[in-house]
C-alpha positions in Angstrom: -24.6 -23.6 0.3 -21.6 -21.3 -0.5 -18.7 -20.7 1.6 -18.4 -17.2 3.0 -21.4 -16.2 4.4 -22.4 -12.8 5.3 -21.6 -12.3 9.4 -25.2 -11.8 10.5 -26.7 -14.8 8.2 -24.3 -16.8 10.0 -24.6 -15.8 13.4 -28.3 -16.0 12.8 -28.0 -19.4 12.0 -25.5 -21.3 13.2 -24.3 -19.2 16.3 -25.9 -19.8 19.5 -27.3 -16.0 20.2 -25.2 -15.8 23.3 -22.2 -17.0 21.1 -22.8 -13.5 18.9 -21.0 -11.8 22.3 -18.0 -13.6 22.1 -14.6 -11.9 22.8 -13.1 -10.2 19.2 -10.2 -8.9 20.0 -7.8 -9.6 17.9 -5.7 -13.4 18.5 -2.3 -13.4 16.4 -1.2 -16.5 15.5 3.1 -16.8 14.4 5.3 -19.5 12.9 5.1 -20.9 16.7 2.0 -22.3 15.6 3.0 -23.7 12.7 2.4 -27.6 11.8 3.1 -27.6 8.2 4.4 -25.5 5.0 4.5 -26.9 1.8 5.2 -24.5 -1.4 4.8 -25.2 -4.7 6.9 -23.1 -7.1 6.3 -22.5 -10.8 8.6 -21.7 -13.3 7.0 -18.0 -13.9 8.2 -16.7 -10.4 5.0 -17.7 -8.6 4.7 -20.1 -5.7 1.5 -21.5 -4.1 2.0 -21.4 -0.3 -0.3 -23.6 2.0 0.3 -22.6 5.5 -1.4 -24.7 7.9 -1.3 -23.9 11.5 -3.2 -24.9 15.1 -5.5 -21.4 15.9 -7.9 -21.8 19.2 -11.4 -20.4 18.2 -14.2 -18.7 20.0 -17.8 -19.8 19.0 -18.6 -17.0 16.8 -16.7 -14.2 15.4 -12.8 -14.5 15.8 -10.6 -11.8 14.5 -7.5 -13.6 13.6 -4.1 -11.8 12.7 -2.3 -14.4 10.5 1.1 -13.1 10.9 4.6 -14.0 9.1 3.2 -14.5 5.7 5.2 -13.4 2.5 5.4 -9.8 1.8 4.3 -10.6 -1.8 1.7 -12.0 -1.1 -0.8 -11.8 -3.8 -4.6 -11.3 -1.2 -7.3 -12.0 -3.6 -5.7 -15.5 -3.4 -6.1 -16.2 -0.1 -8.0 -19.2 0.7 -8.9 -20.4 4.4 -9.7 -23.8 4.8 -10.4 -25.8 8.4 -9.0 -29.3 8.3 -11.2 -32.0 10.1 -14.0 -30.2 10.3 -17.2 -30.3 8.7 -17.7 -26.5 7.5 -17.0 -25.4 11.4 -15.5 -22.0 9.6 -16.4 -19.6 7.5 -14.3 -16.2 6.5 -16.5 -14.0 6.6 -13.8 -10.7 5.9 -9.8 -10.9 5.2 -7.8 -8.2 4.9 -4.0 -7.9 4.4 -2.3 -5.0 6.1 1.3 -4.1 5.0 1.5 -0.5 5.8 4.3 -1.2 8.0 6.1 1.0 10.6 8.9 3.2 9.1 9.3 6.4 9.9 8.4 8.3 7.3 4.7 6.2 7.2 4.5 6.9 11.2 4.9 10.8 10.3 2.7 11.0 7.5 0.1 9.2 9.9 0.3 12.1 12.6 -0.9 14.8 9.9 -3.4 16.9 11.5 -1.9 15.7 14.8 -0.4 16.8 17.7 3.2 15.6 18.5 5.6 15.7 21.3 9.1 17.7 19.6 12.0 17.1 21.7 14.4 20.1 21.3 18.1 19.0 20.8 20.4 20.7 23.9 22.7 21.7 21.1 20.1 23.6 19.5 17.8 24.6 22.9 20.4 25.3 25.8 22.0 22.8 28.2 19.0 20.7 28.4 16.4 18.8 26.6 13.3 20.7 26.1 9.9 19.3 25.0 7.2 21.2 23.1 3.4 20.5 21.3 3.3 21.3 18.0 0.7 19.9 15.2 2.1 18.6 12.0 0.8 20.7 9.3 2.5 18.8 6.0 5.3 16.0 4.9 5.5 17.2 1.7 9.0 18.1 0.6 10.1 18.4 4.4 8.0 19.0 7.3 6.3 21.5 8.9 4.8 21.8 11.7 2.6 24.4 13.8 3.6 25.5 17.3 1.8 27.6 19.8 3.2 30.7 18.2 4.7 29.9 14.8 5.1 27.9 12.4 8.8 25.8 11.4 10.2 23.9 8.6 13.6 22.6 10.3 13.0 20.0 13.3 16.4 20.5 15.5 15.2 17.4 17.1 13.2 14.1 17.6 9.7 13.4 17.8 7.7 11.3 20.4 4.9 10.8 19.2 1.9 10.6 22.2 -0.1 7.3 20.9 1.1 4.6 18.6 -1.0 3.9 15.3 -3.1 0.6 15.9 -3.2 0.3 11.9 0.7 0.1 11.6 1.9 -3.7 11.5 5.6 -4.1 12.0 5.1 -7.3 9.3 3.0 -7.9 6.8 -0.2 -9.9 8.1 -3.5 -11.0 7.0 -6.3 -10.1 9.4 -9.2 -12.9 9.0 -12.6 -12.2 10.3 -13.9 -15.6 11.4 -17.1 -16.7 12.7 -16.8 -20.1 13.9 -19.5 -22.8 15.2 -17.5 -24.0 18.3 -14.7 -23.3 20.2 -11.5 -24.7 20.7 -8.4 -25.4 19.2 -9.1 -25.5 14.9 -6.4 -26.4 12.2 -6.7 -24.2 9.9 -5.1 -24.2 6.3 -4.1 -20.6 4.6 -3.2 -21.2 1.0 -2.4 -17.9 -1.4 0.0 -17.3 -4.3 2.8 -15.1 -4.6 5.6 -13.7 -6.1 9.3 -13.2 -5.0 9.7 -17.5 -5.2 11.3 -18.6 -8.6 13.2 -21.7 -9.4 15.6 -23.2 -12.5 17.3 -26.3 -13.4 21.2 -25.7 -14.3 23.1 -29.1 -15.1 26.8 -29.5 -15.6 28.2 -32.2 -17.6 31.5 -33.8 -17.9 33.2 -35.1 -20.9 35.0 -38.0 -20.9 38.2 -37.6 -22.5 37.6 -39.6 -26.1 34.6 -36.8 -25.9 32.2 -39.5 -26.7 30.3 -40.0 -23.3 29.0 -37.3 -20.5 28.4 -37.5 -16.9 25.2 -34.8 -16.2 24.6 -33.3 -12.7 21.0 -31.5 -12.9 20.7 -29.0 -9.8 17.4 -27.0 -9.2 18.2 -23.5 -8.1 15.4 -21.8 -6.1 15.5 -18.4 -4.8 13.5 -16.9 -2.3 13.2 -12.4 -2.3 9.3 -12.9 -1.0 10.0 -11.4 2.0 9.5 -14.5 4.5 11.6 -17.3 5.6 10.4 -21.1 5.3 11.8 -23.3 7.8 11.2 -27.4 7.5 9.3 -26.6 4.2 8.1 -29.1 2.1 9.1 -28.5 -1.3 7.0 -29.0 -4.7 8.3 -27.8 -8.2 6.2 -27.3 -11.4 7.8 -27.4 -14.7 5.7 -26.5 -17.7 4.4 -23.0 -19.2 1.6 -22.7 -16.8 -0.8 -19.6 -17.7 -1.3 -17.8 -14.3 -3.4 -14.9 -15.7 -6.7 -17.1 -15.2 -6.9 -17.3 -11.2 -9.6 -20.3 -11.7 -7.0 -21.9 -12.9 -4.5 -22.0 -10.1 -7.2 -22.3 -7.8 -7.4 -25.9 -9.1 -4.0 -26.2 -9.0 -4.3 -25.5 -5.6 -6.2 -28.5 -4.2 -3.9 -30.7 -6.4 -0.6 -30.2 -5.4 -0.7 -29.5 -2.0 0.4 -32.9 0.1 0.6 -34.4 -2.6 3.5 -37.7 -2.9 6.6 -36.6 -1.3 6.8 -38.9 1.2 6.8 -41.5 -1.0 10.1 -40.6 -2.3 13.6 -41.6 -1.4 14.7 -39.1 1.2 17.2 -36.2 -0.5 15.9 -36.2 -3.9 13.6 -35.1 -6.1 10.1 -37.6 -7.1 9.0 -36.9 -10.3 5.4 -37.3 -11.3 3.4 -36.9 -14.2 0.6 -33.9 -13.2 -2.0 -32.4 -15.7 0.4 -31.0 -18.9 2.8 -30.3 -16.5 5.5 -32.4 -14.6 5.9 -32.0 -10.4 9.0 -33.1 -8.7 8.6 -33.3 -4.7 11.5 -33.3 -2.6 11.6 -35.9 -0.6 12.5 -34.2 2.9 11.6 -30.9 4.7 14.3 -27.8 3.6 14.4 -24.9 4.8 14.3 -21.9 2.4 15.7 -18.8 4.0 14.6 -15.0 2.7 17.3 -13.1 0.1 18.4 -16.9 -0.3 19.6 -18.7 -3.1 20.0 -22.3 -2.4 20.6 -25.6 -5.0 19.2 -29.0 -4.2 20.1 -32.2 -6.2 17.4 -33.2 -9.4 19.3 -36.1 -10.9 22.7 -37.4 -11.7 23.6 -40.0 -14.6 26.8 -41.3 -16.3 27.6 -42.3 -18.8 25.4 -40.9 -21.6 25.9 -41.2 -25.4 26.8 -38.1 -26.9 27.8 -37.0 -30.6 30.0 -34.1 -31.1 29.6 -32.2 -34.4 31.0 -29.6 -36.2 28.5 -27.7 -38.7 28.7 -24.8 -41.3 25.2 -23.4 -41.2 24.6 -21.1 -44.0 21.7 -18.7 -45.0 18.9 -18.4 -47.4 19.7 -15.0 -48.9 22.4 -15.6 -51.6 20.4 -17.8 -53.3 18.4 -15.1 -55.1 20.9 -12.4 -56.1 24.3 -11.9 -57.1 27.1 -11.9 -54.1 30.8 -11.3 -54.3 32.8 -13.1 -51.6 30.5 -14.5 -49.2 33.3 -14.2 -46.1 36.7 -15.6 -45.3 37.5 -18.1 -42.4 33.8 -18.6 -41.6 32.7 -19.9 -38.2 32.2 -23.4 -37.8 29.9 -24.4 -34.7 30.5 -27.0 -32.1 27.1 -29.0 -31.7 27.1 -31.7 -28.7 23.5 -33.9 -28.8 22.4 -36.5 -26.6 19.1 -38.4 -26.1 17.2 -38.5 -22.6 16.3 -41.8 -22.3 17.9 -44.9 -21.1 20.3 -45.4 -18.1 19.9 -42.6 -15.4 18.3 -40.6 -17.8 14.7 -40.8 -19.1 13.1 -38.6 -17.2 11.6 -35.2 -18.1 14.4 -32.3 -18.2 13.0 -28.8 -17.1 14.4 -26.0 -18.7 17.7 -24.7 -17.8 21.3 -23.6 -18.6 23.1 -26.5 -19.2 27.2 -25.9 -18.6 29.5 -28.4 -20.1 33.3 -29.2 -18.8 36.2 -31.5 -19.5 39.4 -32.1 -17.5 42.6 -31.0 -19.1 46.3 -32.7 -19.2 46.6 -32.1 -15.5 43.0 -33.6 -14.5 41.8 -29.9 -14.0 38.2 -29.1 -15.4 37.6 -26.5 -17.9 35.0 -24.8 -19.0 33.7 -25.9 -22.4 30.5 -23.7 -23.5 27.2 -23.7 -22.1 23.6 -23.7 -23.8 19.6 -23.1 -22.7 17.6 -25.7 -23.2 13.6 -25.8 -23.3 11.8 -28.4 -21.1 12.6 -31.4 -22.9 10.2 -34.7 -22.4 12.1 -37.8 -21.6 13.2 -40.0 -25.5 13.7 -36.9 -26.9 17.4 -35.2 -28.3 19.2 -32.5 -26.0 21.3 -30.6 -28.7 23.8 -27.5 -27.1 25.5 -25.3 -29.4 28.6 -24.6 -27.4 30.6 -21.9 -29.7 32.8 -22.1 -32.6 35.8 -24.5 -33.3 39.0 -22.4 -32.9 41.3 -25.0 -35.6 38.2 -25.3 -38.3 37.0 -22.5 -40.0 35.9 -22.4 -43.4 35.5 -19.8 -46.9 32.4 -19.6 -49.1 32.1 -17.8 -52.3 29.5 -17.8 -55.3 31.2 -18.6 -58.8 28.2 -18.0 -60.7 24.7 -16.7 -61.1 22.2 -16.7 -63.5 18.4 -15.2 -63.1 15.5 -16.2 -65.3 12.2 -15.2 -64.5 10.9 -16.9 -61.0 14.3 -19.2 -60.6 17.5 -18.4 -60.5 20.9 -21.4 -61.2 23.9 -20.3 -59.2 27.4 -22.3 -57.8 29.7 -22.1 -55.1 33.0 -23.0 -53.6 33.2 -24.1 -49.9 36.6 -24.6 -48.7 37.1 -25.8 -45.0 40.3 -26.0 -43.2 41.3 -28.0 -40.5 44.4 -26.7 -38.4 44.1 -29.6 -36.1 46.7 -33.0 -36.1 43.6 -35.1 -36.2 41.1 -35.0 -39.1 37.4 -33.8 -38.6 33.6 -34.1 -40.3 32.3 -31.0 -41.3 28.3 -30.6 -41.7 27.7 -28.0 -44.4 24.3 -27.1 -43.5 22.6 -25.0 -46.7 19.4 -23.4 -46.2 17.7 -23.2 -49.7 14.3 -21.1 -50.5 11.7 -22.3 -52.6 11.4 -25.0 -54.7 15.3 -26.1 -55.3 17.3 -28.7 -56.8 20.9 -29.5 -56.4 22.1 -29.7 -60.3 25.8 -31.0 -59.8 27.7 -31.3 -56.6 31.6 -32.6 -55.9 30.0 -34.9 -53.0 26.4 -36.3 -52.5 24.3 -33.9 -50.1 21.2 -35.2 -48.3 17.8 -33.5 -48.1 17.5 -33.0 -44.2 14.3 -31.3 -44.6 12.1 -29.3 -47.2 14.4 -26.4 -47.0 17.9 -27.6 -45.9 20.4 -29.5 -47.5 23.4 -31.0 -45.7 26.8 -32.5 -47.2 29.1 -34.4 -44.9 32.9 -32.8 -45.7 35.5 -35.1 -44.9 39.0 -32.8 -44.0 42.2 -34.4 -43.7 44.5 -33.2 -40.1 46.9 -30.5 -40.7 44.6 -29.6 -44.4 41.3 -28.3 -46.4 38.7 -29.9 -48.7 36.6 -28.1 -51.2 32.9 -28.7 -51.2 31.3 -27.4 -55.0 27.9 -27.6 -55.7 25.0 -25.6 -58.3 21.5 -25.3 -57.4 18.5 -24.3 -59.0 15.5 -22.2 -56.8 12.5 -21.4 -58.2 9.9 -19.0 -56.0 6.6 -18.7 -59.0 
């Protein structure tokens, strides 16, 4: 039998008839009665909130105001499950009330109503007078009736006679809930929503021969949902997860929750594998504070491999038409590429900003470049494109070019220059359209894929070297 009943099917039969008069006024129930929070936050600024907490119950209907939820909370959601019992609990209506008191909502409440204007002395002698007038309209200002006129200009304050029981000074989620006994219930409240978002950023450290890196991978989680978390246990979900399709999360839902973090060390993040998706579980309660941003360690190695290159990277276009000069003093790009495996690495990378740094002559770090990467599964390469070498540059011109019908033959000159005192490798990295061949060439090039072609360009310190090549395209 399905879950949320109708209320007089289930008074009718599972609630004694005497039960059916229980007291319904409404209970609240706070962060005071808190026993657990654990949030599980996705990469698409969503977070699944379970929020379980010790509510006494009457037998039969309750009306429960679950207060100090997120303000962004998303109520079709909203799940309401009774731990240790055997279906003792049944929803039977929720409804989430955030018309909050402000006021300009408290005034557009009384419209139609009679107030209490108290006259400022300023304005209405030596003392404060009081009058009844009935707010007519909010629109554009207000205006308001008296016993014999009408005004626009309130010289004053209101006190207004009766306070709105349908204002809520917090968001809160009133749950109708017929229950089969009474006594004390724990009762889980799970519900997505927005306002929770989390990234990886990583700095690296070169060593100073530039051929190793020491990576520091922080998770940065902010919180604008409108609610504090305190002593929350903490689940992250890397991987494109489609949240459009609520069946979806649902499932999602009664998989993360409680899952494995206790079964981490205590200060860092587990890391498990979890449908196409990866979860790391911090292993210790943290507390996640609203309009906060906070960082917690994901993972620190040393040590890594790394290989430093500097590319040319041309374009496809000059291939098939005639071009004067094709630019002087060319940028060269500074590639740095690791592998995640091995060592302290090896483990799936979410996506993030990766910032890389190297200490100077005086053992101060500077700032080298910084790159996004993609959520990148452990053995595979981690390549950052850091900017442009400052000392190697390079000029590129077309020395010839002849068009038959469907192909075309033309040449070029590549000269790169090297400014440094040490000499470099240059990657000249040609992208070539259609069917191609390389017809003559000052140094051997290799095919790096069906479209590229890549020669290594040796240039002396302090110096140049000239790269010359022909190719033919064909595109019939």
């Amino acid at each position: 039998m399905t879950r949320h009943f109708l209320f007089i099917f289930i008074l009718a039969t599972f609630v004694h008839p005497a039960a059916a008069l229980a007291d319904t006024r409404e209970r609240t129930t706070t962060v005071g009665q808190r026993e657990l929070v654990n949030l599980t936050v996705y990469n698409a600024g969503t977070a699944l909130i379970h929020d379980r907490r010790r509510v006494y119950l009457n037998a039969g209907l309750n009306r429960i105001a679950w207060r100090d939820v997120s303000a962004q909370i998303q109520p079709t959601t909203a799940l309401v499950d009774a731990i240790g019992g055997s279906n003792q609990v049944d929803v039977v209506e929720q409804n989430f009330d955030f018309d909050l008191f402000n006021p300009s909502a408290l005034l557009q409440k009384y419209v139609g109503k009679q107030v209490i204007v108290v006259h400022d002395p300023r304005f209405a002698g030596e003392r404060e007078t009081r009058e009844t007038a009935r707010v007519l309209s909010t629109s554009g200002g207000i205006v308001l009736q008296y016993r014999d006129r009408i005004e626009t200009d309130l010289r004053g304050h209101i006190a207004y006679p009766v306070s709105s029981s349908t204002f809520r000074d917090r968001p809160t989620l009133v749950l109708e809930m017929a229950s089969r006994q009474s006594g004390p219930q724990t009762l889980d409240l799970s519900y997505l929503t927005g306002g929770l978002s989390w990234s990886a950023d990583y700095v690296g450290v070169l060593s100073p021969d530039e051929k190793h890196l020491s990576l520091t991978g922080l998770v940065t989680l902010s919180n604008t949902s409108g609610e504090s978390y305190a002593g929350a246990r903490l689940q992250l979900v890397a991987g494109n997860v489609n949240i459009v399709q609520p069946q979806s999360m649902r499932t999602i839902a009664n998989v993360t929750a409680y899952s494995t973090a206790d079964t981490y060390s205590v200060g860092r993040f587990g890391q498990e594998n979890y449908f196409e998706y990866h979860l790391y579980t911090l292993g210790r309660p943290t507390t996640i504070l609203d309009k906060q941003t906070k960082q917690i360690s994901l993972l620190s190695a040393h040590d890594i491999p790394i290989q430093k290159t500097l590319e040319l990277r041309g374009t496809q276009g000059y291939y098939r038409t005639a071009e004067p000069d094709l630019g002087d003093r060319l940028p060269v790009g500074v590639y740095v590429t690791f592998e995640n495996r091995g060592g302290d690495l090896g483990i799936p990378l979410p996506a993030g900003v990766v910032r890389l740094y190297k200490s100077d002559s005086r053992g101060l770090s500077q700032f080298l470049g910084s790159d996004q990467i993609t959520h990148t599964p452990k053995n595979e390469t981690v390549r950052l494109n850091l900017g442009n070498s400052f000392d190697v540059t390079a000029r590129k011109r077309q020395t010839s070019f002849d068009e038959r019908y469907c192909s075309a033959d033309s040449a070029y000159e590549i000269v790169v220059s090297n400014a440094k005192a040490i000499p470099e490798d240059v990657l000249v990295v040609e992208f070539i359209p259609g069917s191609w061949q390389i017809l003559a060439e000052s140094s051997p090039h290799v095919k790096s894929s069906a479209f590229t072609a890549t020669w290594t360009v040796h240039v002396p310190a302090d110096s140049h070297s000239t790269l010359t090549y022909s190719a033919r395209t064909s595109w019939c």
